[in-house]
CHARMM-style PDB file with segment names, atoms N, HN, CA, C and O in Angstrom:
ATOM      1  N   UNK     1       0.815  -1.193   0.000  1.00  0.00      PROA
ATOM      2  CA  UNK     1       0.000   0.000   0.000  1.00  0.00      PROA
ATOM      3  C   UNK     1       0.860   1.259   0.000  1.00  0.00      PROA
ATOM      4  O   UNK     1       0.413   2.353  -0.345  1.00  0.00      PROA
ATOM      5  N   UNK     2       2.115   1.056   0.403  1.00  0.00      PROA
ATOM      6  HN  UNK     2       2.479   0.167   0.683  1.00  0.00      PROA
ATOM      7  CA  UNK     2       3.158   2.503   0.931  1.00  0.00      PROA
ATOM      8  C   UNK     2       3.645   2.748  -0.413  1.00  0.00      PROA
ATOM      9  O   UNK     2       3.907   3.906  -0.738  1.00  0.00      PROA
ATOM     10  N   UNK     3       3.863   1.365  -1.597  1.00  0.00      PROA
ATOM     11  HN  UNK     3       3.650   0.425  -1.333  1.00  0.00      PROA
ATOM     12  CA  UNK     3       4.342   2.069  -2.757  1.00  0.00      PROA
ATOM     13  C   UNK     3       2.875   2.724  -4.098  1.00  0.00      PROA
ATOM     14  O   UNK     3       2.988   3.307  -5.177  1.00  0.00      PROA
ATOM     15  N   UNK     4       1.886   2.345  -3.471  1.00  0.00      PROA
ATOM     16  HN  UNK     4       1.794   1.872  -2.595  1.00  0.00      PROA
ATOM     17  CA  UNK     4       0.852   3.143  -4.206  1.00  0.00      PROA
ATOM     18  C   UNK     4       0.657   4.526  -4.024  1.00  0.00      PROA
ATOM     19  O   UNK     4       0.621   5.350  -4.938  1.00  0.00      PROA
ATOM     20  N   UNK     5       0.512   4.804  -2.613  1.00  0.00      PROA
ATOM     21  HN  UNK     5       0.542   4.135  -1.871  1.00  0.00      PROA
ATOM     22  CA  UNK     5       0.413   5.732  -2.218  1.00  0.00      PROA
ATOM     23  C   UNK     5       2.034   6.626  -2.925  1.00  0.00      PROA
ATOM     24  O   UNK     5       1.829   7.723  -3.447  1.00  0.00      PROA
ATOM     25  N   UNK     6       2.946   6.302  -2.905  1.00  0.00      PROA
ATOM     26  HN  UNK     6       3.113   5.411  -2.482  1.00  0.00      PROA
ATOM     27  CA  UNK     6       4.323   7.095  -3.149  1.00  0.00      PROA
ATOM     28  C   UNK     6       4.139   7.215  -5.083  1.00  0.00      PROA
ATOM     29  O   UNK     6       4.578   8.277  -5.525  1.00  0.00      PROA
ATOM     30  N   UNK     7       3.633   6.371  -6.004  1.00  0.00      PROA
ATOM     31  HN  UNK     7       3.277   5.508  -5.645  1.00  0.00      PROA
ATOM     32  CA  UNK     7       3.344   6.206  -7.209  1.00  0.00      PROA
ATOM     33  C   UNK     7       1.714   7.350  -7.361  1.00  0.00      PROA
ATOM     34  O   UNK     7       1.363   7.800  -8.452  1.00  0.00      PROA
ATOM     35  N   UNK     8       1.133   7.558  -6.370  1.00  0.00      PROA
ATOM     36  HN  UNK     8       1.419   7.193  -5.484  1.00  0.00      PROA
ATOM     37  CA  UNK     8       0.173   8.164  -6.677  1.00  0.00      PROA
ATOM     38  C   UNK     8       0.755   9.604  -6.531  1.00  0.00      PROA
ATOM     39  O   UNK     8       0.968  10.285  -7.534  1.00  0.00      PROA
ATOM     40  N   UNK     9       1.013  10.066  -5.253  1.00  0.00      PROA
ATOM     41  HN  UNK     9       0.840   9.512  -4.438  1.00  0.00      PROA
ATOM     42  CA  UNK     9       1.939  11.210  -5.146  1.00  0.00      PROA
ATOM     43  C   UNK     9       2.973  11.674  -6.053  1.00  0.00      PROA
ATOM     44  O   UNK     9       3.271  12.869  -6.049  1.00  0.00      PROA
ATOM     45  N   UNK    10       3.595  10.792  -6.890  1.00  0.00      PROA
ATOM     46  HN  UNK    10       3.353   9.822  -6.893  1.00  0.00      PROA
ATOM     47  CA  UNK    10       4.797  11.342  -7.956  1.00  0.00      PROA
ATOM     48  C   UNK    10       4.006  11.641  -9.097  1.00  0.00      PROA
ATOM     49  O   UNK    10       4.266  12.626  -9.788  1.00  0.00      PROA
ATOM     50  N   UNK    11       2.529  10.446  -9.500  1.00  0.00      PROA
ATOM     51  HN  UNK    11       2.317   9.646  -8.939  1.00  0.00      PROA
ATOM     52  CA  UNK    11       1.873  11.237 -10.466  1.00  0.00      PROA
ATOM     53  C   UNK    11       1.448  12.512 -10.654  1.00  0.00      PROA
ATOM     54  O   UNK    11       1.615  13.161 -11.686  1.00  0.00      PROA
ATOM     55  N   UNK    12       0.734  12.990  -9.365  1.00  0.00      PROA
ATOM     56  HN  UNK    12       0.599  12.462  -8.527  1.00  0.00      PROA
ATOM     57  CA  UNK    12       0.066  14.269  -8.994  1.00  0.00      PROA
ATOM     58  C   UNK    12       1.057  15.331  -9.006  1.00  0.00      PROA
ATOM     59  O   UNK    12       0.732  16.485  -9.285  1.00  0.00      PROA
ATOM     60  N   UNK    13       2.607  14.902  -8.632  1.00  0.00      PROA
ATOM     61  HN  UNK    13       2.871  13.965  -8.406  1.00  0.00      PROA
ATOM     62  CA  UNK    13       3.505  16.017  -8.697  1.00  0.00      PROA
ATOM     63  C   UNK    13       4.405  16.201 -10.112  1.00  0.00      PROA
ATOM     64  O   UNK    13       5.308  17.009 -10.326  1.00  0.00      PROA
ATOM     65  N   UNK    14       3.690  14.890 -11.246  1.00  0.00      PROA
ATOM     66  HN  UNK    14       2.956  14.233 -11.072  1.00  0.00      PROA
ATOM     67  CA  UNK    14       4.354  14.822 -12.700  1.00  0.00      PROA
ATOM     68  C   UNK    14       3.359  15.651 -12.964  1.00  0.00      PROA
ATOM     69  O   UNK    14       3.779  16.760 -13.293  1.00  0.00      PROA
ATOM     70  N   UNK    15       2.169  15.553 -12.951  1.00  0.00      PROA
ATOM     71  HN  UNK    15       1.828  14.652 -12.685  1.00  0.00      PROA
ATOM     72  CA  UNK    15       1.066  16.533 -13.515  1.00  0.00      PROA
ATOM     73  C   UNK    15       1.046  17.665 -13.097  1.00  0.00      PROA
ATOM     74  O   UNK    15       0.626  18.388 -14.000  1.00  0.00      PROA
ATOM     75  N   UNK    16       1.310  18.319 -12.067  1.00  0.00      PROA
ATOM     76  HN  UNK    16       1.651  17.731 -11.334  1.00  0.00      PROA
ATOM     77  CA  UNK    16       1.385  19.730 -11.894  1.00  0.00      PROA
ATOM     78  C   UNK    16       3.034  20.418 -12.282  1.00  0.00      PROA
ATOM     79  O   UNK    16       3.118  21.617 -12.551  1.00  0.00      PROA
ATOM     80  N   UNK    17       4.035  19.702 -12.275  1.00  0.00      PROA
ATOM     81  HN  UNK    17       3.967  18.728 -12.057  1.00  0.00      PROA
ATOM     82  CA  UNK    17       4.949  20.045 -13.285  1.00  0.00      PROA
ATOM     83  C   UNK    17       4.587  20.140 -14.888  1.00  0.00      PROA
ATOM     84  O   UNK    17       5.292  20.859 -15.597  1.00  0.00      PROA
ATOM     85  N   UNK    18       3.572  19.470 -15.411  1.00  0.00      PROA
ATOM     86  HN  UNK    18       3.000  18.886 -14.836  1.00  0.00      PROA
ATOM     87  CA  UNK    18       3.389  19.226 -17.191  1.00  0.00      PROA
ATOM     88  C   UNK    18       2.517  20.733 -17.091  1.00  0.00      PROA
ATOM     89  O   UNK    18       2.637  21.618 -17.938  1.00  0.00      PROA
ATOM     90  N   UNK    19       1.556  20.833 -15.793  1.00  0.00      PROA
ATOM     91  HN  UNK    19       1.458  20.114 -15.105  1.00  0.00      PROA
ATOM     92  CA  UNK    19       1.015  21.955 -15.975  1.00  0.00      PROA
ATOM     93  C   UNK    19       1.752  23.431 -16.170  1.00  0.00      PROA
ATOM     94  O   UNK    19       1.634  24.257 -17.075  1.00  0.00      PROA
ATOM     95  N   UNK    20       2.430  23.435 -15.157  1.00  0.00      PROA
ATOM     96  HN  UNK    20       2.526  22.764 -14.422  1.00  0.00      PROA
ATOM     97  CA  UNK    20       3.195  24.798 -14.773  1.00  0.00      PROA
ATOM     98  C   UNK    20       4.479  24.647 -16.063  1.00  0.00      PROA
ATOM     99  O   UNK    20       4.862  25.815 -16.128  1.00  0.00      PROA
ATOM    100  N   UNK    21       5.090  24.072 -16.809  1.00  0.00      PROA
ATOM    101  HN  UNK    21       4.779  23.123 -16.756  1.00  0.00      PROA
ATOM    102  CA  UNK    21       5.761  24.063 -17.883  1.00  0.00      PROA
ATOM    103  C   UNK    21       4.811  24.492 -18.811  1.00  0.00      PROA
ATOM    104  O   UNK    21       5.134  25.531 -19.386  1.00  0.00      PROA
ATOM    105  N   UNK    22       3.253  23.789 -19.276  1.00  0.00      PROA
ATOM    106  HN  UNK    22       2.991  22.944 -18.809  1.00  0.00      PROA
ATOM    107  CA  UNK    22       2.471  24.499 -20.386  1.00  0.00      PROA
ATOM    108  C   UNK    22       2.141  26.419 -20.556  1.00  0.00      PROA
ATOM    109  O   UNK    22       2.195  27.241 -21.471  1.00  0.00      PROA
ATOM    110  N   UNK    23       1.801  26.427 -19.095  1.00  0.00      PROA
ATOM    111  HN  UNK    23       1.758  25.759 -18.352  1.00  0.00      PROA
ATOM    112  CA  UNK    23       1.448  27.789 -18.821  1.00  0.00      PROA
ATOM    113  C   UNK    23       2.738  28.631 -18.773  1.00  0.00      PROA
ATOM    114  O   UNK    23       2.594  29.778 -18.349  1.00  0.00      PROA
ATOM    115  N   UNK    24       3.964  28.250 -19.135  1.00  0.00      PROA
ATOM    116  HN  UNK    24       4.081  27.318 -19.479  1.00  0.00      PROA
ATOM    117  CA  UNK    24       5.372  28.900 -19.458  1.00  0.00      PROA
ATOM    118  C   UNK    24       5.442  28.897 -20.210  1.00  0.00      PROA
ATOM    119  O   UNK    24       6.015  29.877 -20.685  1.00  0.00      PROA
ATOM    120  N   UNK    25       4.913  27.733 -21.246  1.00  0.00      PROA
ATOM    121  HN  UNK    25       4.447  26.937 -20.860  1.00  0.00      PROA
ATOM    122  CA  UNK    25       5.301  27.853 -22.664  1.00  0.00      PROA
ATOM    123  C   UNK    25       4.403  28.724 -23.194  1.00  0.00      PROA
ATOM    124  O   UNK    25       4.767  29.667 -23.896  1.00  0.00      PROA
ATOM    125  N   UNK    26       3.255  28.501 -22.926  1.00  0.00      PROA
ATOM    126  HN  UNK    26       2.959  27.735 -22.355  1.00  0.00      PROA
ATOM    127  CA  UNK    26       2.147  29.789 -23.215  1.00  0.00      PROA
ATOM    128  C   UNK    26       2.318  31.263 -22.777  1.00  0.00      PROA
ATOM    129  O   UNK    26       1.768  32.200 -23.356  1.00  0.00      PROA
ATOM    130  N   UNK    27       2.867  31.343 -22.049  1.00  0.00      PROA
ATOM    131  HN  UNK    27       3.313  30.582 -21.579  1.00  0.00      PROA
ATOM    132  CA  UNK    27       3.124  33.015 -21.443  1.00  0.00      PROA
ATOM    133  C   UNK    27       3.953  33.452 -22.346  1.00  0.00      PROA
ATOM    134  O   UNK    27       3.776  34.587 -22.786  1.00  0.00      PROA
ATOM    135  N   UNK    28       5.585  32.251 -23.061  1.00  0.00      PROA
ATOM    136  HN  UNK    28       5.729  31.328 -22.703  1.00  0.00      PROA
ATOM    137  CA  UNK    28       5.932  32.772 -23.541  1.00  0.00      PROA
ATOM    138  C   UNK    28       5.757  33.114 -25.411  1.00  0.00      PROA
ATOM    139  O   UNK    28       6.393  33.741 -26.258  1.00  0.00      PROA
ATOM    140  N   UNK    29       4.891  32.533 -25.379  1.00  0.00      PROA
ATOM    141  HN  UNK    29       4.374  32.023 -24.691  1.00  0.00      PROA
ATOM    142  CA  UNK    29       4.415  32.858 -26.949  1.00  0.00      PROA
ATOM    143  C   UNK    29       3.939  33.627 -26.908  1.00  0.00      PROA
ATOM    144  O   UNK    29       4.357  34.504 -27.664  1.00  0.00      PROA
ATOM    145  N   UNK    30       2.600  34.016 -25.972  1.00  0.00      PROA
ATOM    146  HN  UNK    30       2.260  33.303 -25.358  1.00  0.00      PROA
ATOM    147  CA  UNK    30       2.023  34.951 -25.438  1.00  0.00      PROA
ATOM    148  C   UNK    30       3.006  36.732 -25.804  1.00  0.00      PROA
ATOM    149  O   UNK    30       2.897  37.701 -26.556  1.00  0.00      PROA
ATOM    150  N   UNK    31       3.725  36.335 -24.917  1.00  0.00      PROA
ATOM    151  HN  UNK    31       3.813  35.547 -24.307  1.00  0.00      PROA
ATOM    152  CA  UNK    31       4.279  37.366 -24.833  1.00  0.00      PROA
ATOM    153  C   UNK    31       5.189  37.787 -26.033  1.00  0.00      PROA
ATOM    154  O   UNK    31       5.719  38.898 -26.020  1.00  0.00      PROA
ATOM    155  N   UNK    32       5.391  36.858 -27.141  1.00  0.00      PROA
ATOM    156  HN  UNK    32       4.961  35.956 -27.152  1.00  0.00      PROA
ATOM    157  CA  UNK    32       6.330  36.694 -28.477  1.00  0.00      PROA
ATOM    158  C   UNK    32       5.370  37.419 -29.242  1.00  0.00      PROA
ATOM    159  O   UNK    32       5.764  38.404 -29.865  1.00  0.00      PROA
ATOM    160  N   UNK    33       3.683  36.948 -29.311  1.00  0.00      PROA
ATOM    161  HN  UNK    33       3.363  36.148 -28.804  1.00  0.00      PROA
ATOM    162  CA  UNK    33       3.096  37.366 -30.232  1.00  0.00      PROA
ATOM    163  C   UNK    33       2.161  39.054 -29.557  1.00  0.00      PROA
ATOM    164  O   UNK    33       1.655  40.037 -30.098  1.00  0.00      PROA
ATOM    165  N   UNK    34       2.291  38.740 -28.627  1.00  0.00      PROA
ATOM    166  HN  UNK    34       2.702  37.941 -28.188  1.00  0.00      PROA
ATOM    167  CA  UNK    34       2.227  40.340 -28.520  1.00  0.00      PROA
ATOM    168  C   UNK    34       3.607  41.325 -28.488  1.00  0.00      PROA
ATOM    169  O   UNK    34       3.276  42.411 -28.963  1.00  0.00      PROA
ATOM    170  N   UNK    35       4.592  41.330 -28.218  1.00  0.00      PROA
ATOM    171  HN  UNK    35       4.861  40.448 -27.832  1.00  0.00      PROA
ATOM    172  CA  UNK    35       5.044  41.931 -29.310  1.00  0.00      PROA
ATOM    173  C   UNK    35       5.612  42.308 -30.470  1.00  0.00      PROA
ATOM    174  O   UNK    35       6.228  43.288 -30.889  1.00  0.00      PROA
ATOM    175  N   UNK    36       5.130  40.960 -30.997  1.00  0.00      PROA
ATOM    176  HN  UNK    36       4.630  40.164 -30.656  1.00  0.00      PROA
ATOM    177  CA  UNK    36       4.918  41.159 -32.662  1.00  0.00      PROA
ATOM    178  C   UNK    36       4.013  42.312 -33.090  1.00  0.00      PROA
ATOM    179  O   UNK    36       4.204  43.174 -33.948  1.00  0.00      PROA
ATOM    180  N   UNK    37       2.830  42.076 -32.157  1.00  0.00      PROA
ATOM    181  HN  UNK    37       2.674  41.375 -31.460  1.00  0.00      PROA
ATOM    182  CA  UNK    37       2.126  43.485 -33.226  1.00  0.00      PROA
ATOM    183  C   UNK    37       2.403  44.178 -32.841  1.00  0.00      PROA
ATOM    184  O   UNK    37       2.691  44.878 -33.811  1.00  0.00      PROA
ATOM    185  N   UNK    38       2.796  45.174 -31.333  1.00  0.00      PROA
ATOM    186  HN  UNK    38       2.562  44.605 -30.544  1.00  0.00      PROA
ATOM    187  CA  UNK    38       2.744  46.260 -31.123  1.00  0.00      PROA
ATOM    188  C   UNK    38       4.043  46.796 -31.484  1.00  0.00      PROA
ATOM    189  O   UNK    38       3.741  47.965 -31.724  1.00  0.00      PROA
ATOM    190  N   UNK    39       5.211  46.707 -31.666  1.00  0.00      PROA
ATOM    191  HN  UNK    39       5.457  45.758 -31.471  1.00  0.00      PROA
ATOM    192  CA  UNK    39       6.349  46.854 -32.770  1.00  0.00      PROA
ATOM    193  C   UNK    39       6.217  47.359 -33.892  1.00  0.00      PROA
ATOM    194  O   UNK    39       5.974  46.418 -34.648  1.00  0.00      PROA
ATOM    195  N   UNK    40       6.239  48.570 -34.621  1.00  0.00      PROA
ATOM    196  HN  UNK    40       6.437  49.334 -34.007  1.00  0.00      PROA
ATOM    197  CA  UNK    40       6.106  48.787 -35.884  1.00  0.00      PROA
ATOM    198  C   UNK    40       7.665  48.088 -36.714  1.00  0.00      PROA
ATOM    199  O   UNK    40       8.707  47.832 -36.111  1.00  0.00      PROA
ATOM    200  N   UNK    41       7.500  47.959 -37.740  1.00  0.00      PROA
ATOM    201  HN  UNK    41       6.653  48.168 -38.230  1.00  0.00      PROA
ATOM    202  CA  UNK    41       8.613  47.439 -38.690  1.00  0.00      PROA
ATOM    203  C   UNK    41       9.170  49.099 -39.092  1.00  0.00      PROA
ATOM    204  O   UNK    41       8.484  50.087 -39.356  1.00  0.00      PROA
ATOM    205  N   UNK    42      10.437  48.975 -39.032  1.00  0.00      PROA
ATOM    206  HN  UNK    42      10.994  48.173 -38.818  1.00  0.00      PROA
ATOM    207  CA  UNK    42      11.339  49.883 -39.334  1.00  0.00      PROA
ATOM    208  C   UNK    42      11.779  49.850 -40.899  1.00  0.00      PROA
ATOM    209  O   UNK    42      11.624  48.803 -41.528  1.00  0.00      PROA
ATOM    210  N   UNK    43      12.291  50.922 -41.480  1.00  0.00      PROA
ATOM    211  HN  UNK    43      12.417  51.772 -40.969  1.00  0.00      PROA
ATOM    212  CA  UNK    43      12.740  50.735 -42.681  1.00  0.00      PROA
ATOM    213  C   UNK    43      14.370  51.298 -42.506  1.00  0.00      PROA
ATOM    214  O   UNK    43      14.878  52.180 -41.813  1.00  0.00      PROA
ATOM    215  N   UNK    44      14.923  50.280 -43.540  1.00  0.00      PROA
ATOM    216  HN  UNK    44      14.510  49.564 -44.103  1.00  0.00      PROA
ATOM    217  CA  UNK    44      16.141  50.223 -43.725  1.00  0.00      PROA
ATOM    218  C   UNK    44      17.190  51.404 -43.722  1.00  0.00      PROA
ATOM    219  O   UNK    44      17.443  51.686 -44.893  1.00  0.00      PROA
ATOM    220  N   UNK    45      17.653  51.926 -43.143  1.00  0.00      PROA
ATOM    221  HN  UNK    45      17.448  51.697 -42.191  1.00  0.00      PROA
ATOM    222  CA  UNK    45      18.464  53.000 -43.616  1.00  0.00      PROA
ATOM    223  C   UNK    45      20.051  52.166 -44.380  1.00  0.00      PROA
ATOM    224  O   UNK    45      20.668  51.121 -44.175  1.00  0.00      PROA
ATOM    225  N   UNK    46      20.188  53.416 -45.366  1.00  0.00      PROA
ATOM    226  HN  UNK    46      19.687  54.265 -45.533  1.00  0.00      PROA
ATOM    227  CA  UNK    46      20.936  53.335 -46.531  1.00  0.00      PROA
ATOM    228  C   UNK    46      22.456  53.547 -45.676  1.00  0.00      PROA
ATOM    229  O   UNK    46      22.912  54.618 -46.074  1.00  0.00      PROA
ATOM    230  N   UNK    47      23.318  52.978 -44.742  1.00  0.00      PROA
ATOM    231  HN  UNK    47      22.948  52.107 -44.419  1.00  0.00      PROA
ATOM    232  CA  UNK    47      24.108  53.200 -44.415  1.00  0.00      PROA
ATOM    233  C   UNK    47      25.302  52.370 -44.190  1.00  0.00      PROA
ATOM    234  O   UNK    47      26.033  52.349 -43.199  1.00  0.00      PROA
ATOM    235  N   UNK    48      25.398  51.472 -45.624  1.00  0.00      PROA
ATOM    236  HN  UNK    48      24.804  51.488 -46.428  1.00  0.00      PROA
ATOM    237  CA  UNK    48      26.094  50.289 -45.805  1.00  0.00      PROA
ATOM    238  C   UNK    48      27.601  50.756 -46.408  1.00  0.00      PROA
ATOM    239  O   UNK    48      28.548  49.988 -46.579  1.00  0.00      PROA
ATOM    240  N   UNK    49      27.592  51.807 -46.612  1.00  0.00      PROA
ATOM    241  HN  UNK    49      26.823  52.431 -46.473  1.00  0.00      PROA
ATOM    242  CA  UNK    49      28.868  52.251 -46.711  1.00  0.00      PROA
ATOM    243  C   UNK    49      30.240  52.346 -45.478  1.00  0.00      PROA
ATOM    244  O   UNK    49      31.454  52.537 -45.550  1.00  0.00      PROA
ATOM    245  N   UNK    50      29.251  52.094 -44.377  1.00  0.00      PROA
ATOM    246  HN  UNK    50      28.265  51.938 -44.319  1.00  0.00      PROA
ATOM    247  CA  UNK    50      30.188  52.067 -43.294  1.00  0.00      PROA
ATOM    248  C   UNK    50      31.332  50.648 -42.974  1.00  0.00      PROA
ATOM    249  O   UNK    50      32.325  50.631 -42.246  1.00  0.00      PROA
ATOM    250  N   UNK    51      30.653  49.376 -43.950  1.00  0.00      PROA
ATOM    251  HN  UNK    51      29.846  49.390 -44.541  1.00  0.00      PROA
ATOM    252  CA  UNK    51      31.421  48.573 -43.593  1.00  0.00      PROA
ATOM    253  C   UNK    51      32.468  48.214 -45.129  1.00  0.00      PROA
ATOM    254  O   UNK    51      31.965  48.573 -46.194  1.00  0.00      PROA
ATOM    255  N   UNK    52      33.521  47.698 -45.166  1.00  0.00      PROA
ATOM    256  HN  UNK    52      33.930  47.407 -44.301  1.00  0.00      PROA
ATOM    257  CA  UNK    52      34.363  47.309 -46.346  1.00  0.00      PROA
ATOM    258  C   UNK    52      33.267  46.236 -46.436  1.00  0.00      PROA
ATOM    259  O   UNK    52      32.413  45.882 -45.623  1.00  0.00      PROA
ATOM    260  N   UNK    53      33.615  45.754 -47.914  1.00  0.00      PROA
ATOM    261  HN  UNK    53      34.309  46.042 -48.575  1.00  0.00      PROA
ATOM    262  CA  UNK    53      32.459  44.880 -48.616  1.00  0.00      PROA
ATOM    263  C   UNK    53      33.564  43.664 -48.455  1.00  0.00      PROA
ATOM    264  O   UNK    53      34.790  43.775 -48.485  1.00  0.00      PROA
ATOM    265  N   UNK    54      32.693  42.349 -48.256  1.00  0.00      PROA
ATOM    266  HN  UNK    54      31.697  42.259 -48.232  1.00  0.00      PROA
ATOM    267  CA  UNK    54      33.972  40.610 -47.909  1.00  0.00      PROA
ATOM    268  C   UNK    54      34.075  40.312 -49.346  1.00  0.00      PROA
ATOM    269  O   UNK    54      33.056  40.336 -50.036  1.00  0.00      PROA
ATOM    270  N   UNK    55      35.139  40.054 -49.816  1.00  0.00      PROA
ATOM    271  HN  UNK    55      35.967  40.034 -49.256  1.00  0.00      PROA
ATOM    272  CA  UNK    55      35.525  39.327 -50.862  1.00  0.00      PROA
ATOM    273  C   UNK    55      34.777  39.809 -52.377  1.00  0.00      PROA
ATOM    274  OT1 UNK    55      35.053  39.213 -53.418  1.00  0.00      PROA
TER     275      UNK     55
END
């Protein structure tokens, strides 16, 4: 009975680890795709003269 009980307890503490890893992985997309939009896209400035050109 002592190793059910210890197999039931490691499940309950595998499942609230799978949980708290999902809701990380979600916060961080979350947080990837918001700021994707609020970021405007920049345009290029013409200032490629500053480096020597390779080969």
């Amino acid at each position: 009975m002592f190793e059910y009980e210890i197999a039931t307890a490691r499940h309950a503490d595998l499942i609230r680890e799978a949980a708290l890893y999902r809701r990380v992985q979600e916060a961080k997309e979350a947080r990837r795709a918001s700021s994707r939009s609020q970021e405007p896209e920049r345009r290029v400035t013409g200032q490629r003269s500053r480096f020597t050109r390779a080969a």
